[in-house]
N, C-alpha and C positions, 0 to 999 in steps of 0.2 A: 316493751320488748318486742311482744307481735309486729307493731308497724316499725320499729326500725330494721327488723329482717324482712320485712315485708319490701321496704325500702330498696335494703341491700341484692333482696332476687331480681328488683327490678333492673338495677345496675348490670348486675349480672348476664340478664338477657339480654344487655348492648355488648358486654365482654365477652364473654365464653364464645359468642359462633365467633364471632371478630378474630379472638384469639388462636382459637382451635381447629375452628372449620376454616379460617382463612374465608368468610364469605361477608356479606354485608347483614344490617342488620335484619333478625327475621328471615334471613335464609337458612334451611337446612341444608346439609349433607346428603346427598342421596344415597339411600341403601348402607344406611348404618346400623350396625347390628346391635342386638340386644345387648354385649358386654359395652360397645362403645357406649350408646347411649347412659347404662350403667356407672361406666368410669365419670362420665360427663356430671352427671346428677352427684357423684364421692366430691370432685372438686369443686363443682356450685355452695356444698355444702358448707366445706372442709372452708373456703374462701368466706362465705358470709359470717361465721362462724368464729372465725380468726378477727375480721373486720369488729366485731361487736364486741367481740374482749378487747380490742383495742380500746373501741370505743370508752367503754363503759372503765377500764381502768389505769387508760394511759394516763400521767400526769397533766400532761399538756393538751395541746387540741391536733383533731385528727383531722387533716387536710384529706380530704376522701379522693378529690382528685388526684393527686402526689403518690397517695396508694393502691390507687387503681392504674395509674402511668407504671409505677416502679413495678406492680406487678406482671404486666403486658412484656414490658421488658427484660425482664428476669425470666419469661418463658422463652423470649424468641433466642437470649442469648444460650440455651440448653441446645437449640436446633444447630447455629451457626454464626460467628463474628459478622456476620453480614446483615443479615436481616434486623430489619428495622421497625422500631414505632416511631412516628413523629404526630404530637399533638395538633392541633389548630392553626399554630402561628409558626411550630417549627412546619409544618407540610408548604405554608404560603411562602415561608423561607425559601426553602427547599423548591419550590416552582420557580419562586423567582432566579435565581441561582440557577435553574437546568433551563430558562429563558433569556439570562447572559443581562438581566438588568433587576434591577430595585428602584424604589421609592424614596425620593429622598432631598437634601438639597446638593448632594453633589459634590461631596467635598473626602477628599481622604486623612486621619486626623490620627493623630498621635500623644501617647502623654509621657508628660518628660517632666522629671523633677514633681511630681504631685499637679501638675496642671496639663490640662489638654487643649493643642495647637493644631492649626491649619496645616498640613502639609503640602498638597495637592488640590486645589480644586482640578474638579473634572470639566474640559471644554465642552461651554455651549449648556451647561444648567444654570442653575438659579447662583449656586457660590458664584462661578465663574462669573457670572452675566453684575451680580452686585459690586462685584471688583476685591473679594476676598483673597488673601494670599499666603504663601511661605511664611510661618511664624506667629499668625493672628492667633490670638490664645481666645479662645472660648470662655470669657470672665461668667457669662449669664444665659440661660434660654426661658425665654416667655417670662421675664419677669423676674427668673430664681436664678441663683447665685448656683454658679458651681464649683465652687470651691469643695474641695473634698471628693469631687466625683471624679470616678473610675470612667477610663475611655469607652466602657460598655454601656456606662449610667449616660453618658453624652448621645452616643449612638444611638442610643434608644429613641433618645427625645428628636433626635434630628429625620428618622427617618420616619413614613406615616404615609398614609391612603395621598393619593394623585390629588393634586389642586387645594391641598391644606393648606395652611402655613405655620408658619414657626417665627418668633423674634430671635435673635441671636445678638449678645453683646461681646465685641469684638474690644479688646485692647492689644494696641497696636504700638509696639518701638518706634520713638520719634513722635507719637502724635500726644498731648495729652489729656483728652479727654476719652474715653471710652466709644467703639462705635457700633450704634444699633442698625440691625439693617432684618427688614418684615420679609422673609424668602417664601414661594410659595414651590411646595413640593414637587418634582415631577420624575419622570422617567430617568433614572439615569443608568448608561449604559454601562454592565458588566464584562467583557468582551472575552471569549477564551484566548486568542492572542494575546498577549500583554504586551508585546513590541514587535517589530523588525524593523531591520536595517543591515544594512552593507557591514561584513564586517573588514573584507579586508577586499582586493581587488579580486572581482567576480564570486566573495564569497559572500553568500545571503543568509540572515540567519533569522529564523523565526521563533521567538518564545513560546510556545504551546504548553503554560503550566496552571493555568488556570480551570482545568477538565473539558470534557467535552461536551459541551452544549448545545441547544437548538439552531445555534447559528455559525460554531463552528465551522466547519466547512467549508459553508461562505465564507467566514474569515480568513482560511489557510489559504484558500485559494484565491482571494484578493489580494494578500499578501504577498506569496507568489506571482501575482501578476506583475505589480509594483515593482519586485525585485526583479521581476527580469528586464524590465522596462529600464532599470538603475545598470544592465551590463549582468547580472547574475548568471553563471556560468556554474556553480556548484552550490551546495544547499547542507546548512546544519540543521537541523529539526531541535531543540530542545524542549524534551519532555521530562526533563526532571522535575519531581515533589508534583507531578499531575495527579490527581488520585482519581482518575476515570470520569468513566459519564455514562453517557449513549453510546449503545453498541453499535447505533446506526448511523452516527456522525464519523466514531471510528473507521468502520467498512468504506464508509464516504470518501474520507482523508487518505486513508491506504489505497483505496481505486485509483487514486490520481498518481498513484505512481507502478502499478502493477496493471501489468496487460492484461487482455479478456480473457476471462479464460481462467486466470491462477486464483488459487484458494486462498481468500483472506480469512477466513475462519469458518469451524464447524461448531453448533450448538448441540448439544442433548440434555435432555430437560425429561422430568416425570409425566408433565404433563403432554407437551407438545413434540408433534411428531420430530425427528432429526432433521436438522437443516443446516445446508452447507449455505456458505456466501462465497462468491465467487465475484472477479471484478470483473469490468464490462465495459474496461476505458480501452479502444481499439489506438487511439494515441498519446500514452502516458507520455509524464515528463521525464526525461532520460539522462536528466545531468545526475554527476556524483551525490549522494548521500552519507553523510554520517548524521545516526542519532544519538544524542545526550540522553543519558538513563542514570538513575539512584533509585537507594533505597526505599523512596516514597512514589518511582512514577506505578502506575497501581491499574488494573483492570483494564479499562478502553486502551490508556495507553500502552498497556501492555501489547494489546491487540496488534496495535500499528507497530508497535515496535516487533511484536512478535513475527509478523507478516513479512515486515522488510526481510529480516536476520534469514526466515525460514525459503525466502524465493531469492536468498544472497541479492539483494537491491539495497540495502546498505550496510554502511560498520558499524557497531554499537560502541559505543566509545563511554565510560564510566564506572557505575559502580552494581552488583547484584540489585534486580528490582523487587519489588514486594511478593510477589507472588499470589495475585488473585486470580481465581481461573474460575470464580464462580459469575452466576448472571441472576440480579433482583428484577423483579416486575413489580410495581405500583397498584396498591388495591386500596381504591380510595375509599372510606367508611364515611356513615352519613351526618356524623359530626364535623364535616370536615376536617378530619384528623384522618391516618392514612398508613397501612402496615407496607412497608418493601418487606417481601422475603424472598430468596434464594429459590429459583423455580429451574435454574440448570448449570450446566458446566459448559465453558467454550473450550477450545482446542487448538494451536495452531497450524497453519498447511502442513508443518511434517507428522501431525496430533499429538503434539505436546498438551498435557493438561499442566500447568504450571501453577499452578494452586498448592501453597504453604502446609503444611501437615498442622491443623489446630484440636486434632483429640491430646487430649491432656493435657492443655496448655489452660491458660486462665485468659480472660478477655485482655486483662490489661499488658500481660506477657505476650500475647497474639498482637496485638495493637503496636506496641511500644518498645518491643523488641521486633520491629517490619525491618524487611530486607534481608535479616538473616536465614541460613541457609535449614536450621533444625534435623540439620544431622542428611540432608536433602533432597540428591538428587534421586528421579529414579528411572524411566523406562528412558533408554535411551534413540535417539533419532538422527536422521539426516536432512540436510538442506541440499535444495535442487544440484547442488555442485558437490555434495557427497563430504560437507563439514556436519562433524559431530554437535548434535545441540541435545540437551536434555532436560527433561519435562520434572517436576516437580519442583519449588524452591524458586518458583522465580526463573525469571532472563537473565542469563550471563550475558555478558559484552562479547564484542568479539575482543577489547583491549578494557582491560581493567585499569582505572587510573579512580585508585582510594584517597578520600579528601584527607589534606595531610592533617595533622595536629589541629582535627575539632575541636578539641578540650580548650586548644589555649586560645583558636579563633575566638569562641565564646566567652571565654576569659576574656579576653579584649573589649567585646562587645560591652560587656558586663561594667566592667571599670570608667571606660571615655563615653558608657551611651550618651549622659544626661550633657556633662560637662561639654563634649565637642557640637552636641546641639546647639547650647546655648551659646556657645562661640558663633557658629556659623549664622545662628540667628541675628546675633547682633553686629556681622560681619555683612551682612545682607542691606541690614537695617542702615549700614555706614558710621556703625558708634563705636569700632575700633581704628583707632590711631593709627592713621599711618598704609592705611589702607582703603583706602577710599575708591579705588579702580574696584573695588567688589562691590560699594554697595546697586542697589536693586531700587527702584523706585516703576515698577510696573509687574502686573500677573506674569506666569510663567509663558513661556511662547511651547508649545506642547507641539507647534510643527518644526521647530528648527532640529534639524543636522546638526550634533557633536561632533564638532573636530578637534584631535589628538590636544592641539596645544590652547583650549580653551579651560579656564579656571584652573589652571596647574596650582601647586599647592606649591610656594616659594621658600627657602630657611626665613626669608624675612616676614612669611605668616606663621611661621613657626615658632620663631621669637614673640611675635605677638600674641600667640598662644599662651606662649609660656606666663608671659607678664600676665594674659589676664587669669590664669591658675591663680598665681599669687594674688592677686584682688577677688579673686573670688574663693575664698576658704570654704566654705558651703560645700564643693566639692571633694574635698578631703583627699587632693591628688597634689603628688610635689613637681614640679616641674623637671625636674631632675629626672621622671621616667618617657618624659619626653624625647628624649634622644636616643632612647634603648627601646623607644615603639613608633620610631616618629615614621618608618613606610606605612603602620597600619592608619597610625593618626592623619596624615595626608590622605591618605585614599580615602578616609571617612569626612573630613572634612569640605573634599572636594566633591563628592558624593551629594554632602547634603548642599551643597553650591551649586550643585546641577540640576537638584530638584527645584530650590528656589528657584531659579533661570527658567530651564526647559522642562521640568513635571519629574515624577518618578519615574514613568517608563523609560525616558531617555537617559536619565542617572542609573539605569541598570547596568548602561556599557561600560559604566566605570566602574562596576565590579566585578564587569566580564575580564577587563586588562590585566587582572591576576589572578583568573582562576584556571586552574592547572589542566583540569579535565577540557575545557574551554581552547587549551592552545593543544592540548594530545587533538580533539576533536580536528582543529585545521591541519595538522601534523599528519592526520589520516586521510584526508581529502586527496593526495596520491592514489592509494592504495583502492579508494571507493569508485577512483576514477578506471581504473583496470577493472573493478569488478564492474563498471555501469557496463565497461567496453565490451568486455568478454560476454555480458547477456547480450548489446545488441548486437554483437555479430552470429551470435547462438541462434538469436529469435528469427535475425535474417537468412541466415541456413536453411531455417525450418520452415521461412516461408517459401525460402527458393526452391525446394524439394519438389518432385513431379508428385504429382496425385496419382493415386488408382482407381482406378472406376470399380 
C-alpha cells in the first residue's frame, strides 16, 4: 500500500502544478500562501486517496492514464468551455492542424454502407502520384483486412511520422483483382481556404472555413490575388462553421481590408498588459464586401467578422454566430502533452465583448446548443456610421437569412447517403446502362473550372436511378420517392460526379447553387457596394482637410 501511494504522489507532482499553478513541471508559484499551499496538499491527498480505492476495489482494471486525463479535464472545464487539456498525440494533432498540414498518404475517404472509399486524393502526394481515385474502396492495409472498420480505424492506419510507408489494397469497379499499391507517407497540405472562384461576373468568393492557421493569410491573400487577376470587382468572404484559430492570422486577414489606423481588436487578459491592434495597411482593398456567418463561425472568425461590421466595411449576411470573446494561450508541459487555457477576453473596435453567458450552463449545453442567443444581448454599441451592434451573444448579421428546414435537409441526407453513393460510384465506373457520357477513366483534375452546364443531372439519369433502387434492395428505398425528392437527389448526385471529375473543393459550387444565404449574400453586394463608397469618399474628405500646425 505504502509504494503504490508512494507511486500515486509521484504522479501527482507532474499534475497538481500542471493543473493548478498552470506552470511546467517542478515549477512553483511564487508567493503562495500558507492556505494555498494547504488547500494544494487537501487535493494531493483527497486525489491519491480516491485513486487507490479505485484501485484496490474497482472490478476491472484501472487505466491510470484515462484517470489522470479525465481528471485534468474535469478541472479545467469548472474554469471555462475553453480551456483545454490535449494529451501527446492530441497536442501533435492539434500542431499540425494550427500548421495547415498532416502526415499522411494524402487521400480524403469516406465510409458508405460499412466499407470505406477514396473520395479525393489530394494533388501531388503519394495517393495522388500512385493513381488512386473516386470510389477505390480500402479492402486491406499492411496485410489486414478491413472489413468491419470504422473510417477512424482506417485513418488511423493511413496517416504516420514523414517517409513511412503503408500497403493499401484497393478494389476497384471494373478491375477484377484487387490492387496493392506500397505509399510512402508525407506532408500533405491542410489549407485554411478550402476553395475560390468566381462566382458570378466580377464576383469572387473565398471559402475561409477551415480556422485560421499559420498560413492563412498567405492563403487569403493569394487568393485574392488570383481573383482579381480573373476580373474581381467585389468579394464574398465565407466564414461559416470556421471555429477560429490565431488571433494573429485574423488581425492579418482584417488589415487587408481596414485602413491604418482603425481598430481590429482590443485584448485584456489577467496577465498581460491591455493591448489594442490596429491596422497598418495605408492601401487596403476597396472593393464591396459581404461576409457569410452561422452559428458555428467562432472566435478569430469572429474577430474578422466583427472588425468588418464594426468600421461598416462589410454586410454580414446569415445566421447569429457563436459567440466567443475569449482568447487561450498554449502551455506546453514536458510530456509533451500541452494545457490551452483562457488567459483573456477580446473586444471589437466599438468594444463589444461578444462572449456567450456559460455560468450555469453545462458543457454539453454550452457546446451544442452554440449560436444561440441565452436570453443575450447586452451593452450596447455603435459602428463608425452610428449602426446599432451589440456585444454579448454573438454577431448578428446586418441580414439574417435562417437555413430553412434543417430537420428535413438531414433527413434527406440520412435516407439517399449510402444508396446515391453507390449510384454515382458505379456511374463513374461506366456500369450503369445507358449512360456511358459519365463514365471516368482518369484521377480527378483538381485545376479545372466548373461550368454551369457540366455533369447536369438529366430525368434520363433519373430513371436510371430508379431502375437501379429496384436492383438493388440492400437499400430499402422505393423508387417511387424519387420523384417527390428528385431536386435533392440530382444535386447529390451530381455533387458526387464532381468530386469524381474535379475533387471536392470544386464539388462545393454545386452546393453553393441552392444555398439560400449564398444568393441573399450576392443580392447584398449592391448595398456593400454604397457602403465601400460612402467610406472611400469619407476617408478622402479626411485626407483632403487642411492640417494645423
Amino acid at each position: 500500500m505504502k509504494l503504490q501511494k508512494r507511486h500515486w504522489l509521484l504522479v501527482l507532482t507532474l499534475v497538481l502544478p500542471l493543473t493548478f499553478a498552470g506552470a511546467h513541471s517542478g515549477q512553483r508559484s511564487a508567493g503562495q500562501s500558507p492556505a494555498e499551499s494547504a488547500a494544494r496538499a487537501r487535493i494531493a491527498d483527497d486525489f491519491s486517496n480516491a485513486i487507490l480505492v479505485a484501485k484496490d476495489h474497482y472490478a476491472g482494471q484501472v487505466d491510470f492514464n484515462k484517470v489522470t486525463k479525465a481528471s485534468i479535464i474535469g478541472m479545467l472545464r469548472t474554469l471555462d468551455p475553453h480551456s483545454m487539456y490535449f494529451d501527446r498525440q492530441q497536442w501533435e494533432d492539434f500542431q499540425n492542424d494550427q500548421s495547415s498540414r498532416y502526415y499522411g498518404i494524402g487521400s480524403t475517404i469516406i465510409q458508405h454502407s460499412g466499407k470505406v472509399y477514396i473520395v479525393s486524393p489530394t494533388e501531388g502526394t503519394a495517393s495522388y502520384r500512385a493513381g488512386l481515385r473516386y470510389g477505390d474502396h480500402i479492402a486491406g492495409i499492411n496485410g489486414e483486412s478491413t472489413e468491419g472498420w470504422t473510417q477512424a480505424q482506417v485513418r488511423s492506419k493511413l496517416i504516420g511520422p514523414e517517409g513511412t510507408t503503408v500497403t493499401v489494397k484497393i478494389a476497384r469497379l471494373g478491375v477484377d483483382k484487387p490492387i496493392e499499391f506500397k505509399l510512402t507517407r508525407g506532408s500533405v497540405p491542410l489549407p485554411s481556404v478550402a476553395n475560390y472562384f468566381m462566382l458570378a461576373a466580377g464576383v469572387g468568393y473565398v471559402n475561409l472555413e477551415r480556422g485560421f492557421n499559420t498560413t492563412t493569410f498567405d492563403e487569403v491573400n493569394k487568393a485574392l490575388g488570383e481573383l482579381r487577376q480573373r476580373g474581381m470587382s467585389s468579394l464574398i468572404l465565407d466564414l461559416r462553421s470556421n471555429h477560429g484559430g490565431l488571433v494573429d492570422q485574423a488581425q492579418r486577414v482584417s488589415n487587408l481590408f481596414l485602413y491604418r489606423g482603425q481598430k481590429i481588436l482590443s485584448m485584456r487578459g489577467r496577465v498581460l498588459p491591455p493591448r489594442d491592434f490596429d491596422a497598418k495597411n495605408t492601401t487596403p482593398e476597396e472593393y464591396p464586401i459581404v461576409v457569410l456567418i452561422n452559428r458555428l463561425s467562432a472566435s478569430a472568425a469572429e474577430i474578422v467578422a466583427g472588425a468588418l461590421q464594426d468600421h461598416d466595411r462589410a454586410r454580414l449576411v446569415g445566421e447569429n454566430s457563436f459567440g466567443k470573446g475569449l482568447v487561450q494561450s498554449p502551455f506546453p508541459l514536458s510530456d509533451q502533452s500541452a494545457l490551452v487555457l483562457t488567459t483573456g477576453h477580446y473586444y471589437t473596435p466599438s468594444g463589444r465583448l461578444i462572449q456567450r453567458d456559460y455560468s450555469g450552463r453545462s458543457f454539453y449545453d454550452y457546446n451544442l446548443k452554440r449560436g444561440d442567443k441565452n436570453g443575450a444581448h447586452t451593452d450596447e454599441k455603435r459602428t463608425d456610421s452610428g449602426r446599432t451592434v451589440y456585444g454579448g451573444g454573438g454577431i448578428d448579421p446586418d441580414v439574417e437569412v435562417k437555413v430553412r428546414f434543417p430537420q428535413r435537409e438531414a433527413e434527406l441526407q440520412r435516407v439517399w447517403f449510402d444508396a446515391v453513393f453507390e449510384f454515382a460510384h458505379q456511374l463513374a465506373a461506366g456500369q450503369i446502362q445507358g449512360c456511358n457520357e459519365f463514365k471516368l477513366d482518369r484521377q480527378a483534375d483538381h485545376r479545372h473550372q466548373l461550368q454551369p452546364n457540366e455533369y447536369q443531372i438529366t430525368d434520363k439519369v433519373l430513371a436510371a436511378f430508379k431502375t437501379f433502387l429496384r436492383d438493388q434492395k440492400q437499400f430499402k428505398l422505393e423508387d417511387t420517392r424519387v420523384d417527390k425528392e428528385a431536386d435533392f437527389i440530382k444535386r447529390q448526385i451530381r455533387y458526387e460526379m464532381v468530386t469524381a471529375a474535379f475533387g471536392v473543393e470544386t464539388a462545393y459550387q454545386v452546393l453553393l447553387e441552392t444555398d439560400l444565404q449564398m444568393q441573399r449574400a450576392i443580392a447584398e453586394i449592391p448595398k456593400a457596394r454604397i457602403m465601400a463608397e460612402d467610406l472611400r469618399r469619407l476617408r478622402s474628405s479626411r485626407d483632403g482637410e487642411p492640417r494645423r500646425n
